[in-house]
C-alpha positions in Angstrom: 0.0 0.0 0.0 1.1 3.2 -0.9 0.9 7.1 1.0 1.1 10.5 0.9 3.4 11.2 3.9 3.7 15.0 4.9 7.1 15.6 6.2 7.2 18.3 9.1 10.6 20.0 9.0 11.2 18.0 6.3 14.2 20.1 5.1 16.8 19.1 7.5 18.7 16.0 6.8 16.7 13.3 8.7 13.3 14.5 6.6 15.0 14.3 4.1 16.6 11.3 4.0 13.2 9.8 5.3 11.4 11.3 1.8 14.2 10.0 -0.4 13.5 6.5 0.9 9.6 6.5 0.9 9.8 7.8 -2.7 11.5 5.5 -3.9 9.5 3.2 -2.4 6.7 4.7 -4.3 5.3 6.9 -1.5 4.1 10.3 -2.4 6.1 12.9 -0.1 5.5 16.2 0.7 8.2 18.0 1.8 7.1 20.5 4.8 8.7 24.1 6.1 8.2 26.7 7.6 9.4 28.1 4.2 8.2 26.8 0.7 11.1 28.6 -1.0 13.0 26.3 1.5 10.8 23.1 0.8 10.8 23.7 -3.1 14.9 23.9 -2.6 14.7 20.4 -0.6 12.9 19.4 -3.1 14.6 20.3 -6.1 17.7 18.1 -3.9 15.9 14.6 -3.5 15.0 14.6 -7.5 18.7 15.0 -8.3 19.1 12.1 -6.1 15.7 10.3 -8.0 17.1 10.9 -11.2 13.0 12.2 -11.9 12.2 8.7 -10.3 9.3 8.9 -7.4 6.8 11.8 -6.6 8.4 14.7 -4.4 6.5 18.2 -3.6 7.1 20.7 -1.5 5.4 23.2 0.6 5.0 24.7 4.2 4.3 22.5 6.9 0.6 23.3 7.6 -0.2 23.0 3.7 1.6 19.3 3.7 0.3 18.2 7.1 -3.6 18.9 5.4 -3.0 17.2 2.4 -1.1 14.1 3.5 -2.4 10.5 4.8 0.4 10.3 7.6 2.4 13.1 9.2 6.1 12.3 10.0 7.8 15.1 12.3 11.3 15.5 12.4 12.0 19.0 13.6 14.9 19.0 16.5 13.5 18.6 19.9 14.0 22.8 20.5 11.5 23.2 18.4 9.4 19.8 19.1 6.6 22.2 21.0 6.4 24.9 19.5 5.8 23.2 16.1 3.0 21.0 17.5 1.2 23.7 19.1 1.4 26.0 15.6 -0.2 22.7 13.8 -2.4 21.3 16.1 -5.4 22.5 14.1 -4.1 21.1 10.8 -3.3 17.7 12.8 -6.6 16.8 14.3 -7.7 13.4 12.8 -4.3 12.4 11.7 -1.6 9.7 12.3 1.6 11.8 13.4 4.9 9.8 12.8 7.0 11.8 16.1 10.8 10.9 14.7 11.9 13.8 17.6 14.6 12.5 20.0 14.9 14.9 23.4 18.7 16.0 22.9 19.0 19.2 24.3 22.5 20.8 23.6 25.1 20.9 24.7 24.5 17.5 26.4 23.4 15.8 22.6 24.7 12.4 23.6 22.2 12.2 26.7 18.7 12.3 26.0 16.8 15.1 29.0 13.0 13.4 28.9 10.4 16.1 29.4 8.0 16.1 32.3 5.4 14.1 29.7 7.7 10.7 29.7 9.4 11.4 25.6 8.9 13.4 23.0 6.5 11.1 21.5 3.8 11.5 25.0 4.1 15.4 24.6 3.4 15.3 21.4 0.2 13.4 22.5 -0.9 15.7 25.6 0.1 19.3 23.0 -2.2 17.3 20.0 -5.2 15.4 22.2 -6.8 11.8 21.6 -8.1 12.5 17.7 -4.5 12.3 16.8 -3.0 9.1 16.9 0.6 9.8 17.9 3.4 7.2 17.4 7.4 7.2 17.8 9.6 5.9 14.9 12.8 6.2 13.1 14.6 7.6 16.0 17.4 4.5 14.9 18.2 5.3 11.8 20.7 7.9 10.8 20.5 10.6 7.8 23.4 9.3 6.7 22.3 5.6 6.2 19.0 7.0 4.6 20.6 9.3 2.0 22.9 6.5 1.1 21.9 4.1 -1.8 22.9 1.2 0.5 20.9 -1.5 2.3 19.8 -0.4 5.6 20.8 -2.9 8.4 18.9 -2.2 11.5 15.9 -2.7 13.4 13.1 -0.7 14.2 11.1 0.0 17.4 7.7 1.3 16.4 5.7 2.6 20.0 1.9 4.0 20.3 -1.2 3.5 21.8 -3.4 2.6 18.3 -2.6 -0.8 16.8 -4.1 0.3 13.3 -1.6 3.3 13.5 1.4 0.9 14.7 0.6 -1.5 11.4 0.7 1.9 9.3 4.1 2.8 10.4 5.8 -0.5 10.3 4.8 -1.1 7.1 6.6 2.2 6.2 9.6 1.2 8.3 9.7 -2.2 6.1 10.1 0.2 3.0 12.6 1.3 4.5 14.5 -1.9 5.4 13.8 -3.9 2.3 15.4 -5.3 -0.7 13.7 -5.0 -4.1 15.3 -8.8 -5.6 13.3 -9.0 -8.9 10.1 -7.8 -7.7 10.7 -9.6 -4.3 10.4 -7.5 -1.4 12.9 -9.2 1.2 12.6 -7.1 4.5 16.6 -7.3 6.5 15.5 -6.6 9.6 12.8 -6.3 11.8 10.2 -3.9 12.9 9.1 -4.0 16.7 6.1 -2.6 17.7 6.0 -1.1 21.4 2.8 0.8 23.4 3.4 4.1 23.6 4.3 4.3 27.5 7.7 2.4 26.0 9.0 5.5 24.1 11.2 7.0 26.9 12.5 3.4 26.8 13.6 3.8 22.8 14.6 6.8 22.7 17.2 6.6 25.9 19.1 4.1 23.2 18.6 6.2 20.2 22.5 6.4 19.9 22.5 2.9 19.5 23.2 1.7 15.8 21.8 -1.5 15.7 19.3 -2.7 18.4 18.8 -6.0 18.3 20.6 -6.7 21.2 18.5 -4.1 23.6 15.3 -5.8 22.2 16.2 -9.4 22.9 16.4 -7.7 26.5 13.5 -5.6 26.4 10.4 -6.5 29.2 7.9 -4.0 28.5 6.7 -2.3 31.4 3.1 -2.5 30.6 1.3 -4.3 28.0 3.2 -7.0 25.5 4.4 -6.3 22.7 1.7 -6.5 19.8 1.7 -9.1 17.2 
């Protein structure tokens, strides 16, 4: 299945590299600012890349957050409230995609949770219940994602809506897969996580690969859905 994602921030290079995946993966991705002459430049970026493959727009952040199927934010934590309280409006009724890790400089190797639990639970007290907020892609870097090379690493997907949690990992799997003749081989996994988990993730968001944190992962509340 196929979306149009709306990219919040999507300029900086962790939006980026997230829309220059997901189109070629055959998404449609709107690239989101707080300046189109910014977006339209982003843009104009991820084609070269395409080589005119995959569908790429760009535009400001409320204008791609009301004409996309799933939101992805990926502003820098700074600027995590502020830029959910400016779209709340635009958000209601959505699935928001919180890629936001708490860093807050000059300590950027430590995450500082705020008073909500993660980024991904203030998201969801700032947005209310008719958004369905969930935390992904905090493990992958820009760098991996603007390569051309196979991504190696797993994903933990948290929220509180298992519709929404499908959603999401089946845009982490185009992410993490193959194309071997038509044959979609996924490399690694995608593990899904309640939302009361995401302080959990994003405390080893530094972590390249984490397989070996999930294979020692007991969720604190509810198991892990299936």
């Amino acid at each position: 299945m196929t979306y149009t994602i709306g990219i919040i921030g999507g300029t900086g290079r962790e939006g980026r590299g997230l829309g220059y995946r997901w189109a070629q993966a055959g998404h449609k991705v709107i690239i989101g600012s707080r300046s189109e002459e910014k977006a339209l430049a982003a843009v104009d970026e991820l084609n070269e890349r395409l080589h005119g493959e995959g569908e790429v727009s760009g535009t400001t952040n409320d204008k791609a957050v009301l004409a996309c199927d799933i939101a992805v934010l990926t502003v820098p934590f700074s600027a995590h409230r502020e830029t959910l309280e400016g779209l709340k409006e635009e958000l209601q009724g959505k699935i928001l995609i919180d890629v936001a890790v708490p860093l807050v400089p000059p300590k950027v190797t430590r995450v500082q949770m705020p008073e909500e639990g993660s980024a991904a639970q203030q998201a969801q007290a700032i947005l209310g219940d008719d958004v369905k907020v969930v935390a992904a892609f905090q493990t992958i870097s820009f760098e991996r994602l603007l390569s051309n090379e196979e991504i190696e690493c797993d994903v933990l997907v948290a929220g509180g809506d298992k519709a929404c949690l499908l959603y999401t990992s089946d845009a982490a799997d185009d992410l993490l897969c193959v194309d071997l003749g038509g044959r979609r081989i996924i490399k690694k996994k995608t593990h899904i996580l309640p939302l009361t988990n995401t302080s959990y993730t994003q405390t080893h968001t530094i972590v390249t690969n984490v397989t070996s944190i999930t294979q020692h992962y007991t969720p604190t509340t509810t198991p892990l859905l299936h």
